[in-house]
C-alpha positions in Angstrom: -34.3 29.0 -15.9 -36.2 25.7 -15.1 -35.4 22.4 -16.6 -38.9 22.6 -17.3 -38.6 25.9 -18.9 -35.3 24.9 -20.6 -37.0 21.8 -22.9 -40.0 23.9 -23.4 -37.7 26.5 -25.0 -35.7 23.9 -26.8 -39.0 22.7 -28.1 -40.2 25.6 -29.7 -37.3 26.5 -31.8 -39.3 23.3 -34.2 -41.8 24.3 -36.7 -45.1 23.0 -35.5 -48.9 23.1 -36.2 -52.0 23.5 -34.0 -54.1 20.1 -34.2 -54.3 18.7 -30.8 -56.6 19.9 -27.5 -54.0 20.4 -25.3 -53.3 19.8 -22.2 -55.7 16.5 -22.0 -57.0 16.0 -18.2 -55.1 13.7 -16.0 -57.7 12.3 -13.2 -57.6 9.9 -10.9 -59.4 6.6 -11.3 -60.4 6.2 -7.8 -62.8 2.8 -8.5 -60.0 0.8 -10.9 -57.5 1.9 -8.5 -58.8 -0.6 -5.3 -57.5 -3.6 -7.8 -53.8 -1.8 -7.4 -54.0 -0.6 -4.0 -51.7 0.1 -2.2 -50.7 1.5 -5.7 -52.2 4.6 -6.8 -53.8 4.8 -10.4 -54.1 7.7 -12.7 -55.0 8.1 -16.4 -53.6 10.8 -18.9 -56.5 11.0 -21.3 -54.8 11.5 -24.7 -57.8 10.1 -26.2 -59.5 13.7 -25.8 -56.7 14.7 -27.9 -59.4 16.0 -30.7 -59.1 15.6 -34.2 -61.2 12.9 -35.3 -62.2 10.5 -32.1 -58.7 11.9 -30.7 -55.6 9.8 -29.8 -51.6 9.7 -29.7 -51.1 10.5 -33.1 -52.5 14.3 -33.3 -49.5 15.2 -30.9 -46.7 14.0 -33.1 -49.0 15.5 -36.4 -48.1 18.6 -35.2 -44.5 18.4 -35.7 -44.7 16.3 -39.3 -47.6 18.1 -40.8 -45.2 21.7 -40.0 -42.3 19.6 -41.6 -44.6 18.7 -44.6 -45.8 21.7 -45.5 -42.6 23.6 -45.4 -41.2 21.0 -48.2 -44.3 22.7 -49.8 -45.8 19.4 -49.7 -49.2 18.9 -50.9 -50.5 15.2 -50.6 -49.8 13.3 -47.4 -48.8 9.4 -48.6 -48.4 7.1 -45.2 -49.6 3.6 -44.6 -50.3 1.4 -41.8 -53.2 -1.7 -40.9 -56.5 -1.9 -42.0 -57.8 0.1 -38.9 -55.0 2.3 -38.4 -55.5 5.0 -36.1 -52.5 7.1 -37.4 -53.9 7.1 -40.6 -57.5 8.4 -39.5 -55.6 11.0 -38.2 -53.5 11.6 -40.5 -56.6 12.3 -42.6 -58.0 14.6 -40.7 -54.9 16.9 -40.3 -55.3 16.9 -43.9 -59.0 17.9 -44.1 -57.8 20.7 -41.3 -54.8 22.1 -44.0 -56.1 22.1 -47.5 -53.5 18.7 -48.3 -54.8 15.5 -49.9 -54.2 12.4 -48.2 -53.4 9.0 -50.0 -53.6 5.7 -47.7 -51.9 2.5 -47.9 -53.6 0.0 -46.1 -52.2 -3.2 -45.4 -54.6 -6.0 -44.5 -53.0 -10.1 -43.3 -53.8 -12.4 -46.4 -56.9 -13.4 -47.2 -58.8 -11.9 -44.9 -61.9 -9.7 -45.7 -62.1 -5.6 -44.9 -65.2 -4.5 -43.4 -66.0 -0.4 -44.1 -66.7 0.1 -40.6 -64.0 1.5 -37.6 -61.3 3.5 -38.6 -61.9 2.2 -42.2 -64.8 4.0 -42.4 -64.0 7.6 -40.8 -61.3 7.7 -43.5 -63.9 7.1 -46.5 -66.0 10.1 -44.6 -62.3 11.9 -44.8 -61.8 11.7 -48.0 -58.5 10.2 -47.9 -57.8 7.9 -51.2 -57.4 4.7 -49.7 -55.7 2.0 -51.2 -56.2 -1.2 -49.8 -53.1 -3.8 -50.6 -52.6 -7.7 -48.7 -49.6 -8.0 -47.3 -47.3 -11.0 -47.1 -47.7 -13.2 -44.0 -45.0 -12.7 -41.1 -44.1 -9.7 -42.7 -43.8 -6.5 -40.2 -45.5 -3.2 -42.5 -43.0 -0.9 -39.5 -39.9 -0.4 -42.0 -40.7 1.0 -45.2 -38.8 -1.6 -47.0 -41.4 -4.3 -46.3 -43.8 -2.2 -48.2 -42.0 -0.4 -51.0 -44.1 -2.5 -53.3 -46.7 -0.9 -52.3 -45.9 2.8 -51.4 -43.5 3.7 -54.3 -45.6 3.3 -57.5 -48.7 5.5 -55.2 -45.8 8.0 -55.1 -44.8 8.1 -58.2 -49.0 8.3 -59.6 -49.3 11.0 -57.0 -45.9 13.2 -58.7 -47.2 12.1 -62.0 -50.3 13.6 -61.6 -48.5 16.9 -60.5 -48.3 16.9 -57.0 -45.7 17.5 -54.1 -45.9 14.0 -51.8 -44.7 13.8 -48.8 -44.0 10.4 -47.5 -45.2 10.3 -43.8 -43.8 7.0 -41.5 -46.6 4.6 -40.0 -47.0 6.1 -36.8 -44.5 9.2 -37.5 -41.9 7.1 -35.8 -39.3 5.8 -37.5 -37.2 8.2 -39.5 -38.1 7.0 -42.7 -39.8 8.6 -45.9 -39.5 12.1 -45.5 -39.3 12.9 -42.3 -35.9 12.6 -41.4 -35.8 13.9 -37.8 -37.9 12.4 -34.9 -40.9 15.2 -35.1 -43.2 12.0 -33.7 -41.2 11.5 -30.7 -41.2 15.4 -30.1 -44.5 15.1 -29.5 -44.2 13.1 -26.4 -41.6 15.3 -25.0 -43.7 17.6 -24.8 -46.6 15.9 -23.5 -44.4 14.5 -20.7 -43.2 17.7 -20.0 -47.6 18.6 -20.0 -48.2 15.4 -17.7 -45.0 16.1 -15.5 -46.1 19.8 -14.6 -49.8 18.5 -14.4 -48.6 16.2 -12.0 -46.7 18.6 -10.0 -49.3 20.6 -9.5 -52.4 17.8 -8.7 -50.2 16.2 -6.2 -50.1 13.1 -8.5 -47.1 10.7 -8.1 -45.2 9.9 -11.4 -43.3 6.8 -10.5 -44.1 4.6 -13.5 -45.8 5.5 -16.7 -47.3 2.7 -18.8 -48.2 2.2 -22.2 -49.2 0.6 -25.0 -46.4 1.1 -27.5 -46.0 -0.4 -31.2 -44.2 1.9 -33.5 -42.2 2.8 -30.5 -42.1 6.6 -31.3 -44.6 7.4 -28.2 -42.5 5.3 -25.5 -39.4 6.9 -27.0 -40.5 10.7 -26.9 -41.8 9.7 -23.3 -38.1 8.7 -22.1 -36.4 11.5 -23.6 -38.8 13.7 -21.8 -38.3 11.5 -18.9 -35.1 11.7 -18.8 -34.8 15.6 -19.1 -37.3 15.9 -16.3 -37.7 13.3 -14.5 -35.4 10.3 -14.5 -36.9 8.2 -11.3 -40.1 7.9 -13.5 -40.2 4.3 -15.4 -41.6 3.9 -18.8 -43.4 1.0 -19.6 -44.3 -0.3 -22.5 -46.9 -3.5 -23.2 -46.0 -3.9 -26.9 -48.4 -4.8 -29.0 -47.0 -5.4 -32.8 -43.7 -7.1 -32.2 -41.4 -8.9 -29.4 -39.5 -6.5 -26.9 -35.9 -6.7 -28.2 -37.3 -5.5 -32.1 -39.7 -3.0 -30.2 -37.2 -2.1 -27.6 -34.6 -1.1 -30.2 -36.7 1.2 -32.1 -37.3 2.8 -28.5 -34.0 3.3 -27.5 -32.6 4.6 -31.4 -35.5 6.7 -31.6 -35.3 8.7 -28.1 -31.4 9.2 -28.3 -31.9 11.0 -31.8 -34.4 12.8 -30.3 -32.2 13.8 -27.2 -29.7 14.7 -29.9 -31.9 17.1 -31.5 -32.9 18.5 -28.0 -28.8 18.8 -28.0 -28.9 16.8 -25.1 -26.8 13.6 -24.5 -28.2 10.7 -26.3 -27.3 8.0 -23.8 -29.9 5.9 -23.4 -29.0 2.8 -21.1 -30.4 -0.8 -21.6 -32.2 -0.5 -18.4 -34.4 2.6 -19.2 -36.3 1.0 -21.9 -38.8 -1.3 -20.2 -40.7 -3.2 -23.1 -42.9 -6.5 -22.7 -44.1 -8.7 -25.0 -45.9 -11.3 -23.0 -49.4 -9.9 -23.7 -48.7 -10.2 -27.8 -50.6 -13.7 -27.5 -51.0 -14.1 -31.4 -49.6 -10.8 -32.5 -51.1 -7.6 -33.1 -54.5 -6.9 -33.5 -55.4 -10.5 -32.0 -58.8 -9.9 -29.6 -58.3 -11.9 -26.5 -60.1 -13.3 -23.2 -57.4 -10.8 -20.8 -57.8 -7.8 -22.7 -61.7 -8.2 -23.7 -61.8 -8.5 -19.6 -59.8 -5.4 -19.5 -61.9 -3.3 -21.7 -65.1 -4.4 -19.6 -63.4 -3.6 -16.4 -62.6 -0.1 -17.3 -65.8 0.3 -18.7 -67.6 -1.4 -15.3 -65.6 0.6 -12.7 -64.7 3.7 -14.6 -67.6 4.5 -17.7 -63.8 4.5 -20.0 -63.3 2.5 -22.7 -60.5 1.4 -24.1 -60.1 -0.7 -27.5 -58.8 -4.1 -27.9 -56.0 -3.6 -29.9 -53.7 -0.5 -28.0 -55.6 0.3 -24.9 -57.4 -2.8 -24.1 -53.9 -5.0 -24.3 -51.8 -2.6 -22.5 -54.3 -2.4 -19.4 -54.3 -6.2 -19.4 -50.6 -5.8 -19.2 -50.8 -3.1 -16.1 -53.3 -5.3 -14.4 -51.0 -8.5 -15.0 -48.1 -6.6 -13.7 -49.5 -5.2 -10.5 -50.7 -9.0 -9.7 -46.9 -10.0 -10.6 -45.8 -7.5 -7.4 -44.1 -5.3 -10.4 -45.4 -2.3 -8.6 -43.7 -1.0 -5.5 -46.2 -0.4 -2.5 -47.4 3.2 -2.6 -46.5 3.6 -6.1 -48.0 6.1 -8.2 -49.1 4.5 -11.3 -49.8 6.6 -14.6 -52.1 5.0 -17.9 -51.5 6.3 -21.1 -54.7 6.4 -23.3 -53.8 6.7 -26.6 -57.0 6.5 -28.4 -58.1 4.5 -30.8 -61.6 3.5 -29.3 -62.6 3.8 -33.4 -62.2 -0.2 -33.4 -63.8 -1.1 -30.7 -67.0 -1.7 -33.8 -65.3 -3.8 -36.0 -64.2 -6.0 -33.2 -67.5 -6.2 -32.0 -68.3 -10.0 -32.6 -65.5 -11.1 -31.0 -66.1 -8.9 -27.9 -69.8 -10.1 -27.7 -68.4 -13.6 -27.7 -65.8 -13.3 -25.1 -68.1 -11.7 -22.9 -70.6 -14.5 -23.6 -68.1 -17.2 -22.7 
């Protein structure tokens, strides 16, 4: 049996659900690729995903919506930003299984929340949101910084006489109630979809780059990595927090998930390739690079990517390749993860930039 054939196995032995389109095309982008040459570019279009506007999130859904239901849950309680993607799709996995979905959005202090983006797919969702400010410098990733606001929905929602099940922002850290890394599962298995795609399109997998913030994507990615092809780098532009806090989520997360693959969980320092230099004022925070990024894609290649995951981890790539961190004759691989959703409530500040 195959290695490939081996994880595939090993993968199906969890409970899962069908929500994603799968596999999403890997093509060539022939025009963006002159800026890299002699580098060869490629994008994994996980943004065709399905499931409301697509994206990352309907992989890993698959696993924690199977995990939910068979704790006989029947609300789905999860939180995340403002304009979460994960939570748009986390209502619409909802919609697709009969489950109510309760929302705990975070917004920074003070500021106003417009009902447009991913805001307002959720109202058309019918997800009971539940808008809350959070405290300023404080990181809504651990459940602990938001207990405040997630524990009194849960107990409302078991009051009323339901079954909640408390999903992680992102289904990535192993908090709540999931307490295996069924996110990170997700992205095994779509490596182990890109890495037999790539085999047979003649596509070279030397380094894979994405944007990465919860860290469950970039860690499911290096497990699979690891199990199938270990020359192939993982990159990750962070863009909610510096590289050693995103970098340890990475590296905690993968190695359980290589545990429950029953694989070993040694994960060195040197396979988990974060960067934080294109944070400029944190997460979320439109900028002049990644504005130019999203207009360049959308120039050379009619894609379009969103300023806060997408946009800001192609300004990354770009910045890299000009930095020589690409080897000559390299075969470069994008992630898309979605989230094009915000690209309208940014849209003042895109106008502007592309103005300037």
């Amino acid at each position: 049996m195959s290695t490939a054939d081996r994880l595939r196995s090993a993968l199906s032995r969890f409970p899962r659900v069908p929500l994603a389109h799968r596999p999403t095309p890997l093509q060539r982008l022939e025009r963006l690729g002159r800026v890299l040459a002699p580098c060869s570019l490629t994008i994994k279009r996980d943004d065709q995903t399905g499931l409301a506007f697509g994206g990352n999130k309907a992989r890993k859904l698959e696993f924690i919506m199977a995990d939910a239901l068979e704790q006989g849950a029947d609300t789905i309680v999860t939180w995340a930003g403002v304009q979460s993607n994960w939570c748009r799709q986390v209502a619409a996995a909802c919609c697709q299984l009969g489950l109510r979905s309760v929302l705990v959005l975070v917004k920074k202090p003070g500021a106003s929340v417009a009902e447009d983006g991913n805001l307002l797919l959720d109202r058309i969702l019918d997800a009971d949101v539940r808008v809350v400010e959070g405290a300023e410098g404080r990181s809504f990733l651990e459940l602990e910084n938001v207990r405040e606001h997630v524990d009194p929905v849960l107990e409302e929602v078991r009051a009323a006489g339901r079954s909640p099940y408390l999903a992680p922002v992102g289904g990535s850290l192993l908090e709540g109630s999931m307490l295996r890394p069924l996110g990170a599962l997700g992205y095994v298995d779509a490596f182990l979809e890109l890495y037999l795609q790539a085999r047979d399109q003649g596509v070279k997998l030397d380094s894979l780059v994405l944007a990465t913030g919860s860290a469950g994507t970039q860690a499911g990615l290096l497990a699979g990595a690891k199990l199938l092809s270990p020359r192939t780098r993982i990159v990750g532009i962070s863009v909610a927090a510096d590289s050693a806090t995103v970098g340890g989520y990475v590296k905690e997360i993968a190695e359980r998930t290589l545990q429950e693959l029953s694989e070993r969980p040694d994960v060195t320092p040197d396979e988990v390739i974060v960067y934080d230099d294109y944070l400029d004022q944190g997460y979320g925070v439109l900028n002049q690079p990644v504005c130019d990024a999203v207009r360049l894609c959308a120039r050379e290649e009619g894609l379009l990517l969103d300023p806060v995951y997408t946009g800001k981890s192609m300004a990354g790539l770009l910045d890299l390749a000009d930095q020589g961190f690409f080897r000559e004759d390299e075969g470069v691989v994008f992630l898309h993860t979605g989230g094009t959703p915000a690209l309208f409530p940014y849209r003042d500040g895109i106008l502007e930039l592309m103005n300037d």
